[in-house]
Biopython code that builds the backbone (N, CA, C, O; Angstrom):
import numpy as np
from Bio.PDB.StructureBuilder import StructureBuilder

atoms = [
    (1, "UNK", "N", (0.810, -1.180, 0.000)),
    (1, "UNK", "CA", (0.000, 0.000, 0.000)),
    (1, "UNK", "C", (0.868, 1.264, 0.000)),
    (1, "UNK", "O", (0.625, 2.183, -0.781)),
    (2, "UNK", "N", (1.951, 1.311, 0.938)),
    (2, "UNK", "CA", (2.706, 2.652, 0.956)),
    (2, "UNK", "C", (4.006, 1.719, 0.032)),
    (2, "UNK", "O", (4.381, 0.552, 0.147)),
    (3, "UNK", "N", (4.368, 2.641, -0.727)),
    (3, "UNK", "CA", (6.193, 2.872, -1.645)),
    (3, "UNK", "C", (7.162, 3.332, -0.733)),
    (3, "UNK", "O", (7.244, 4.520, -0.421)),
    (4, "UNK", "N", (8.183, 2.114, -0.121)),
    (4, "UNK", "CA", (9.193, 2.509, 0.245)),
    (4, "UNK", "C", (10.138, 3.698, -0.416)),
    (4, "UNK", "O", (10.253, 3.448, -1.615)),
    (5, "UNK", "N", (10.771, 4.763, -0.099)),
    (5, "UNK", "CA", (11.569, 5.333, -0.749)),
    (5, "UNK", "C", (13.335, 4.729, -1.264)),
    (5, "UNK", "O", (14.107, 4.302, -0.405)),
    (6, "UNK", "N", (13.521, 4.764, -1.969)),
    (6, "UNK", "CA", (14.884, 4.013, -2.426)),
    (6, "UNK", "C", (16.024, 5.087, -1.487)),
    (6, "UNK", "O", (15.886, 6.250, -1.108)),
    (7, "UNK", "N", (17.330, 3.963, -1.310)),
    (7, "UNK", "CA", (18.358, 4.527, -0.834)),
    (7, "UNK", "C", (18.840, 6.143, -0.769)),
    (7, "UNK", "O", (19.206, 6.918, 0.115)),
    (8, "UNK", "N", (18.639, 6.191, -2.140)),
    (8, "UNK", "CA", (19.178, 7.406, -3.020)),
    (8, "UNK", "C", (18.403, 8.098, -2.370)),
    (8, "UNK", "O", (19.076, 8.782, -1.599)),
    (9, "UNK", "N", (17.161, 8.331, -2.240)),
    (9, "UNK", "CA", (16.447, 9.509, -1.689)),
    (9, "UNK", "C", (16.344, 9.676, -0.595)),
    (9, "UNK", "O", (15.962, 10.811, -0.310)),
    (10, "UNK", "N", (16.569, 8.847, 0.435)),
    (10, "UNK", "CA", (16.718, 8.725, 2.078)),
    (10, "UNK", "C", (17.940, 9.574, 2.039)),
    (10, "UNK", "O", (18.157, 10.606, 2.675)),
    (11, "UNK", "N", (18.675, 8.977, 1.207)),
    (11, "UNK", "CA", (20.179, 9.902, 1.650)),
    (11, "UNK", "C", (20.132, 11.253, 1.237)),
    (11, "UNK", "O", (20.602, 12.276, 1.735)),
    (12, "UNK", "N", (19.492, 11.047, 0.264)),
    (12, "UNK", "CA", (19.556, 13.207, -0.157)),
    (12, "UNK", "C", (18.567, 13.557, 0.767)),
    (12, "UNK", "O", (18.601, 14.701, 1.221)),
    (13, "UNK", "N", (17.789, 12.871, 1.089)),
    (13, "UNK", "CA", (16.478, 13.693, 1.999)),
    (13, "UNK", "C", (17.346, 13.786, 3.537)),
    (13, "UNK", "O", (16.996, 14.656, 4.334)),
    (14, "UNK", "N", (18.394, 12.918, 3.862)),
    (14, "UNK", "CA", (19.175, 13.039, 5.328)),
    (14, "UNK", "C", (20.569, 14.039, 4.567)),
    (14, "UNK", "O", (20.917, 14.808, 5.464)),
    (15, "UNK", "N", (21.215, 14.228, 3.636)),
    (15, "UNK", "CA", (22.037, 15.291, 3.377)),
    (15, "UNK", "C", (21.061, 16.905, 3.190)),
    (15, "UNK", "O", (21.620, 17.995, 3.313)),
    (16, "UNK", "N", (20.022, 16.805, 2.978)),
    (16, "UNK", "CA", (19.316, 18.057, 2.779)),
    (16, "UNK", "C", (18.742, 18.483, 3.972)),
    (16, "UNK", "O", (18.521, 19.667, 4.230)),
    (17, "UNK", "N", (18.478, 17.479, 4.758)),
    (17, "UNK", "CA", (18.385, 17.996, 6.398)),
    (17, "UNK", "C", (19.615, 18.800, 6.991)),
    (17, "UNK", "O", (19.483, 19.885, 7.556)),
    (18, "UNK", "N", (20.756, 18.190, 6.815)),
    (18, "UNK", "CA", (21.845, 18.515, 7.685)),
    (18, "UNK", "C", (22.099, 20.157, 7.339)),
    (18, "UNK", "O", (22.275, 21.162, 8.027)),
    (19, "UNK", "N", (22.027, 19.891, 6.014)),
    (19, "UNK", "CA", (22.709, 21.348, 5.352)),
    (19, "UNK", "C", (21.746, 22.371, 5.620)),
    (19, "UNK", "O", (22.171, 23.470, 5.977)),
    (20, "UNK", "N", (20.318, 22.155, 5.485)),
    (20, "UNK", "CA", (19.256, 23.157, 6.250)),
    (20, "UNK", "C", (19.973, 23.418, 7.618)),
    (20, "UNK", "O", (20.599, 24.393, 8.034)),
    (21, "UNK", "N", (19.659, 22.201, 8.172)),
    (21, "UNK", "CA", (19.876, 22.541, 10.084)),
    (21, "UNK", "C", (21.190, 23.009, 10.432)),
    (21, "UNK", "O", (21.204, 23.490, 11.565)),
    (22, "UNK", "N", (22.321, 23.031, 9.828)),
    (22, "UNK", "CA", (23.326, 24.206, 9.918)),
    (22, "UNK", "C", (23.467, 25.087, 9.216)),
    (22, "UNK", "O", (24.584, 25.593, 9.326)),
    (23, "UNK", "N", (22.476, 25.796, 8.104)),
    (23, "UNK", "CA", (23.046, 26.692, 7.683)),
    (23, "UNK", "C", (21.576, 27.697, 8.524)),
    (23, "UNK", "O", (21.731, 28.907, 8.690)),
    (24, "UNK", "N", (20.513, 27.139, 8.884)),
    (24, "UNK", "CA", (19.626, 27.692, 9.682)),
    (24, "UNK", "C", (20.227, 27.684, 11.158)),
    (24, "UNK", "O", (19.687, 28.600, 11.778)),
    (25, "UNK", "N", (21.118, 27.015, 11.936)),
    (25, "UNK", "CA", (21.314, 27.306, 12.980)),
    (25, "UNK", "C", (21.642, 29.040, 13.740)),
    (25, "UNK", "O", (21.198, 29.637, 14.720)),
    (26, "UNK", "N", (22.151, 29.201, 13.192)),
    (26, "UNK", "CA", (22.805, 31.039, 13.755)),
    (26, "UNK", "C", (21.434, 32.030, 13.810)),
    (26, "UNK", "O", (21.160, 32.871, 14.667)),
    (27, "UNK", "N", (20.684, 31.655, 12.631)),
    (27, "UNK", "CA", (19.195, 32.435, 12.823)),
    (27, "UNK", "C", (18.569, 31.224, 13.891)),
    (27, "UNK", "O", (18.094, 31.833, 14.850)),
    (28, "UNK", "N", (18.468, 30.370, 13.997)),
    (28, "UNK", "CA", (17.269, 29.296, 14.868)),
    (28, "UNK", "C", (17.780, 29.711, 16.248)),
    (28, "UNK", "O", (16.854, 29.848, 17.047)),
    (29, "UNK", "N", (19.211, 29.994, 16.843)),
    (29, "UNK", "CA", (19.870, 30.264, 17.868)),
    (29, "UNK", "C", (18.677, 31.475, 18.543)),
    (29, "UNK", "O", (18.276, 31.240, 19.683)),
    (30, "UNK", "N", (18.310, 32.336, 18.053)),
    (30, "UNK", "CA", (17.958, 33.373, 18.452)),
    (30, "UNK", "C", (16.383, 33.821, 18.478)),
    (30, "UNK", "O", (15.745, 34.861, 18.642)),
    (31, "UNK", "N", (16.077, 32.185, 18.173)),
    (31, "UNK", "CA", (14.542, 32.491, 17.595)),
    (31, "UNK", "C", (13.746, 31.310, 18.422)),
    (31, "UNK", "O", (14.096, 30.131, 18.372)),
    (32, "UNK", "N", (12.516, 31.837, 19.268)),
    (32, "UNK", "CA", (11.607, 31.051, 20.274)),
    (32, "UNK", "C", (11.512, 29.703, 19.832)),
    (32, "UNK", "O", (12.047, 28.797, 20.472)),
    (33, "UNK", "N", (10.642, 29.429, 18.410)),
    (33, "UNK", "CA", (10.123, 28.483, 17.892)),
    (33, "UNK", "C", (11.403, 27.483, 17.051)),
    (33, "UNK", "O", (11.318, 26.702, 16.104)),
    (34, "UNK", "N", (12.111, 27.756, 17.565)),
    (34, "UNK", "CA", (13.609, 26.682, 16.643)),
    (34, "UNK", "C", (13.075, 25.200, 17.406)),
    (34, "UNK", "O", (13.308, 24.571, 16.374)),
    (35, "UNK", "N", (12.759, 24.546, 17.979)),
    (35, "UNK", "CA", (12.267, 23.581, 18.450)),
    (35, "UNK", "C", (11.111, 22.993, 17.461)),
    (35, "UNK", "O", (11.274, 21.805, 17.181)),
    (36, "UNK", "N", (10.294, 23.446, 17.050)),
    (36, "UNK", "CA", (9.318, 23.405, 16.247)),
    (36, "UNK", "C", (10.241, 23.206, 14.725)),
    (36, "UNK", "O", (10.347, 22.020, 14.410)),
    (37, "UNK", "N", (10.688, 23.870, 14.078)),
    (37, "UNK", "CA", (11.651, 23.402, 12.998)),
    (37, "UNK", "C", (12.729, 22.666, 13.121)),
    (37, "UNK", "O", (13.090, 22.057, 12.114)),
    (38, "UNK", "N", (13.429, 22.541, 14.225)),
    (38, "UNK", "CA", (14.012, 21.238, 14.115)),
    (38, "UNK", "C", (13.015, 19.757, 14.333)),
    (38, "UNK", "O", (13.184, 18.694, 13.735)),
    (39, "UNK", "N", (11.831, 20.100, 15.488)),
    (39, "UNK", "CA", (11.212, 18.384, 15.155)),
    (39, "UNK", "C", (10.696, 18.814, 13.480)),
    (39, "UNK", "O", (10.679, 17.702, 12.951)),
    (40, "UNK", "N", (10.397, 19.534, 12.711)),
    (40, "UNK", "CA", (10.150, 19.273, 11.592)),
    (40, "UNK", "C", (11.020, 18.598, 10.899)),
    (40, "UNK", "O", (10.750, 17.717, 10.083)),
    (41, "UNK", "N", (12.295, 19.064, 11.259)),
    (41, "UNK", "CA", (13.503, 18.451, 10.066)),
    (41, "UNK", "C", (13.856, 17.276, 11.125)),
    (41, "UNK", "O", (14.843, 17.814, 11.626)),
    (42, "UNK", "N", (13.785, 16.578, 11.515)),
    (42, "UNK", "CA", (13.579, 15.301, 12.442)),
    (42, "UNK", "C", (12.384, 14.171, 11.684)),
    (42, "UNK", "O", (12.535, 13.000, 11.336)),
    (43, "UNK", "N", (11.274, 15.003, 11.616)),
    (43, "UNK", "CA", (10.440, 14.384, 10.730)),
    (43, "UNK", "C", (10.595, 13.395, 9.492)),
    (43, "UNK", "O", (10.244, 12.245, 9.226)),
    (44, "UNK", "N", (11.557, 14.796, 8.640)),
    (44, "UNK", "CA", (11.718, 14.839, 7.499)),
    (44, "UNK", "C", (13.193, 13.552, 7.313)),
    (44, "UNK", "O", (13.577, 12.916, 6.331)),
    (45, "UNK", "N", (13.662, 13.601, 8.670)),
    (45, "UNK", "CA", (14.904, 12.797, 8.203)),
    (45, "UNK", "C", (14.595, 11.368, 8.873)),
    (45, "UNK", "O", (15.470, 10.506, 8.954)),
    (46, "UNK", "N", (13.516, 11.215, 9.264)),
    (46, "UNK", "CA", (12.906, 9.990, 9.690)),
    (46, "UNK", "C", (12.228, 9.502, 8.767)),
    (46, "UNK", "O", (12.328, 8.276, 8.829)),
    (47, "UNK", "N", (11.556, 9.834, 7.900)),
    (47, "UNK", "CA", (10.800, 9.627, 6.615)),
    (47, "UNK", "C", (10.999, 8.721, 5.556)),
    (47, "UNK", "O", (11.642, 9.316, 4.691)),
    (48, "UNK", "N", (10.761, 7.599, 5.222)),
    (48, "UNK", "CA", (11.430, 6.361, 4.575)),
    (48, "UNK", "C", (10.683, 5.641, 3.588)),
    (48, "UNK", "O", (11.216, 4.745, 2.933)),
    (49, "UNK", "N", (9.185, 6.055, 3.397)),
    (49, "UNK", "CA", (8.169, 6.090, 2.645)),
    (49, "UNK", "C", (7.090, 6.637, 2.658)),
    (49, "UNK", "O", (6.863, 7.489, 3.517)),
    (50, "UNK", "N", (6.039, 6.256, 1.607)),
    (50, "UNK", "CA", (5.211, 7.439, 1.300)),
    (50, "UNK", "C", (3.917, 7.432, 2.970)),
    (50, "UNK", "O", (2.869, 8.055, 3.133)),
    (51, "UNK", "N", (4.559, 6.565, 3.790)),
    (51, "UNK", "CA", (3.716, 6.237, 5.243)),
    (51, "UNK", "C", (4.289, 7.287, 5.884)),
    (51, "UNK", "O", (5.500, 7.502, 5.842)),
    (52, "UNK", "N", (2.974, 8.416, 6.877)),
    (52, "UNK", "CA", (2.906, 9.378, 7.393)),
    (52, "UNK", "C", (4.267, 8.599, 8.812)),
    (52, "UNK", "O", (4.128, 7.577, 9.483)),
    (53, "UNK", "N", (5.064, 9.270, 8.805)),
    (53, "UNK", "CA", (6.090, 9.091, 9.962)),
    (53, "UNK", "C", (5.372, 8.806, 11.163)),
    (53, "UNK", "O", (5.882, 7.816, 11.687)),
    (54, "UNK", "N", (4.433, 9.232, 11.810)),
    (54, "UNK", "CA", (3.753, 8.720, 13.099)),
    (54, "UNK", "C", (3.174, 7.633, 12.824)),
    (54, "UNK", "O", (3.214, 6.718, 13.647)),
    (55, "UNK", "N", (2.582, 7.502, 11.750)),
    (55, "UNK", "CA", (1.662, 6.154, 11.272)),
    (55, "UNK", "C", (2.934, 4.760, 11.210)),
    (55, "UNK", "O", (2.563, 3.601, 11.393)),
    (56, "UNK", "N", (4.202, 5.055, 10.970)),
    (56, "UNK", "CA", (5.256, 4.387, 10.959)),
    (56, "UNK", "C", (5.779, 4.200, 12.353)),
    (56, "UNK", "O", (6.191, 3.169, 12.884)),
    (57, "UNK", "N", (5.700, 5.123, 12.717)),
    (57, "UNK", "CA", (6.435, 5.058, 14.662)),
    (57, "UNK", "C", (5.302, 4.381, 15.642)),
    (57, "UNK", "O", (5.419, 4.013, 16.810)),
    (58, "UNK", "N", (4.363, 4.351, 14.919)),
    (58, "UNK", "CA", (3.202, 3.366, 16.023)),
    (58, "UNK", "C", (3.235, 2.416, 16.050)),
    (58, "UNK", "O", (3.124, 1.681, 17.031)),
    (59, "UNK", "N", (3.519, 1.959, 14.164)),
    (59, "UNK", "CA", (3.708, 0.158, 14.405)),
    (59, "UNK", "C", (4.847, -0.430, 14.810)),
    (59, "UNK", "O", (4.996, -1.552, 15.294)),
    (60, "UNK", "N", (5.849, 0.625, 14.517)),
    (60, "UNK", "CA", (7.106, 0.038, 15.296)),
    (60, "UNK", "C", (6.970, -0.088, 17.141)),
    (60, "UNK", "O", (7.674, -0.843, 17.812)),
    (61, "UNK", "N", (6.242, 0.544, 17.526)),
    (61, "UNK", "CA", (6.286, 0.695, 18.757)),
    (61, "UNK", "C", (5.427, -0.211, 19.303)),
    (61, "UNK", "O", (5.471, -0.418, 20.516)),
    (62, "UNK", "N", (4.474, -0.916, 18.439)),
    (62, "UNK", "CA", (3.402, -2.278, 18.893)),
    (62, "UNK", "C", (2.195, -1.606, 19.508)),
    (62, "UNK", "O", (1.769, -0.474, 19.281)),
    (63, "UNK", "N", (1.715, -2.553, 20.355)),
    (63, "UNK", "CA", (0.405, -1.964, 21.089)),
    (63, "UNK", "C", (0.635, -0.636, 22.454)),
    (63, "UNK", "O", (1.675, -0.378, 23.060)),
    (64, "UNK", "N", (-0.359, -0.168, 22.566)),
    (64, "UNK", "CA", (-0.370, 0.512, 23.848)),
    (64, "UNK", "C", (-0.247, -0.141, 24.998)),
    (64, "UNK", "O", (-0.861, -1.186, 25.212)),
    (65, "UNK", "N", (0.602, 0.437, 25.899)),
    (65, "UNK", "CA", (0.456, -0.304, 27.638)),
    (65, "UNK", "C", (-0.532, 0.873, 27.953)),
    (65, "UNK", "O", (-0.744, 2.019, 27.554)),
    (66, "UNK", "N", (-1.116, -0.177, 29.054)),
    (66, "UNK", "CA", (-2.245, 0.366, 29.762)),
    (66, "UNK", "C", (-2.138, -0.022, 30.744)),
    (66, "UNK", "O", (-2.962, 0.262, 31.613)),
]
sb = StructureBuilder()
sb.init_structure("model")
sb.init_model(0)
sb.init_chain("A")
sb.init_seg("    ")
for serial, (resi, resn, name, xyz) in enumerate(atoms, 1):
    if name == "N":
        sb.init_residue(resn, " ", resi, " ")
    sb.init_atom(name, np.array(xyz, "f"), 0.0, 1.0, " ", f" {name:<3s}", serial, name[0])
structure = sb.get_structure()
């Protein structure tokens, strides 16, 4: 149902994180909401197919304890 993404694009999608998140650091340093754009680019470098990243981190994580 979901398309894994191939190698190639995991890796440019984790080299295009890095180079955002340091060349944004010196402005994010000084700015409230830098927390909020880095879990975005966290998101983005967790991302491995066309499956919503939380929808992916649930099944890895199994059932709920209760």
């Amino acid at each position: 149902m979901y398309e894994n993404y191939s190698s190639l694009k995991i890796i440019t999608r984790r080299i295009a994180v890095i180079v955002i998140g340091l060349l944004a650091l010196p402005i994010m340093l000084l700015r409230d909401d830098r927390a909020r754009f880095y879990s975005y680019l966290h998101r983005v470098w967790c991302k491995t197919s066309q499956k919503p990243v939380w929808l992916a981190q649930a099944e890895a994580a199994g059932r709920d304890i209760w």
